[in-house]
C-alpha positions in Angstrom: 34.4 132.1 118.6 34.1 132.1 115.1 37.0 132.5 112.5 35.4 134.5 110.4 33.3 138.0 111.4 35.1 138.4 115.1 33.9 142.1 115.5 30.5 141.3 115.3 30.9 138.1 117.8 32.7 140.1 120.3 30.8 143.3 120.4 27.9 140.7 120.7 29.7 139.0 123.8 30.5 142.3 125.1 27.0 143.5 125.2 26.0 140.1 126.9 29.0 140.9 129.6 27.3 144.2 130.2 23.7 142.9 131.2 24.8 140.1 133.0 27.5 142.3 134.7 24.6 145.2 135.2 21.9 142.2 136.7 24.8 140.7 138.8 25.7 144.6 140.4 22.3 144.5 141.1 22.0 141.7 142.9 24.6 142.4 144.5 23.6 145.9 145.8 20.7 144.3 146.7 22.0 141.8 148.7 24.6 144.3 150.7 22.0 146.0 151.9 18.8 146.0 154.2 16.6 144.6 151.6 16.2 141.0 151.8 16.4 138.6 149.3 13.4 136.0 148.8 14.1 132.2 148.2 13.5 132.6 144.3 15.9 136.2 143.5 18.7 134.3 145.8 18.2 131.5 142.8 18.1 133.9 139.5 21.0 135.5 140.9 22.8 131.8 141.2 21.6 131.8 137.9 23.1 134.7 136.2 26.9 134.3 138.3 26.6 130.8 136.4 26.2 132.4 133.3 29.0 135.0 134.4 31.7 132.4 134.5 30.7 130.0 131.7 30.3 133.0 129.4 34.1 133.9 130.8 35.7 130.7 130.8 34.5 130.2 126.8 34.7 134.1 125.5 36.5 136.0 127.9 38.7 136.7 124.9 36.3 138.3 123.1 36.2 141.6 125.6 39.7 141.0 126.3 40.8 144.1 125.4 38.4 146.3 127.2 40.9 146.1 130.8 38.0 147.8 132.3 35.3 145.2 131.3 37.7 142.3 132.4 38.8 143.6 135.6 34.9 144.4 136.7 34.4 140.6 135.5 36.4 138.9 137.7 35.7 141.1 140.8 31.7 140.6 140.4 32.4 136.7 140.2 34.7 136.3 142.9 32.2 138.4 144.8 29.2 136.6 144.0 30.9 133.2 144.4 31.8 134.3 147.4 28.4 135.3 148.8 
């Protein structure tokens, strides 16, 4: 995180939260219902929860203050991790 220009950095990481969160629900849908999941979707979506919890465990604090945002975070990672 940068010292100088924070705003701009975190409503940056909070935009890349979103469409990682948004691609992860989606997968995630996907995957909870009838519609199955070929060999190469199962891998993007390995993809994208590695993303998820790099991008947390080095900027979490940048949407720290959105509870929301944060709460939805964890529960999509423990989910996915859990798949």
């Amino acid at each position: 995180r940068p010292i100088d220009g924070t705003s701009e950095f975190d409503s940056a990481m909070g935009q890349i939260f979103q469409i990682l969160m948004n691609v992860s629900r989606d997968f995630l849908a996907k995957s909870s219902s009838s519609i199955a999941m070929d060999e190469s979707e199962f891998e993007f979506a390995e993809y994208i929860t590695e993303s998820m919890v790099f991008l947390g465990s080095s900027n979490l604090q940048s949407v720290a203050g959105d509870a929301g945002i944060v709460s939805s975070y964890l529960q999509q990672v423990v989910f996915c991790l859990d798949e």
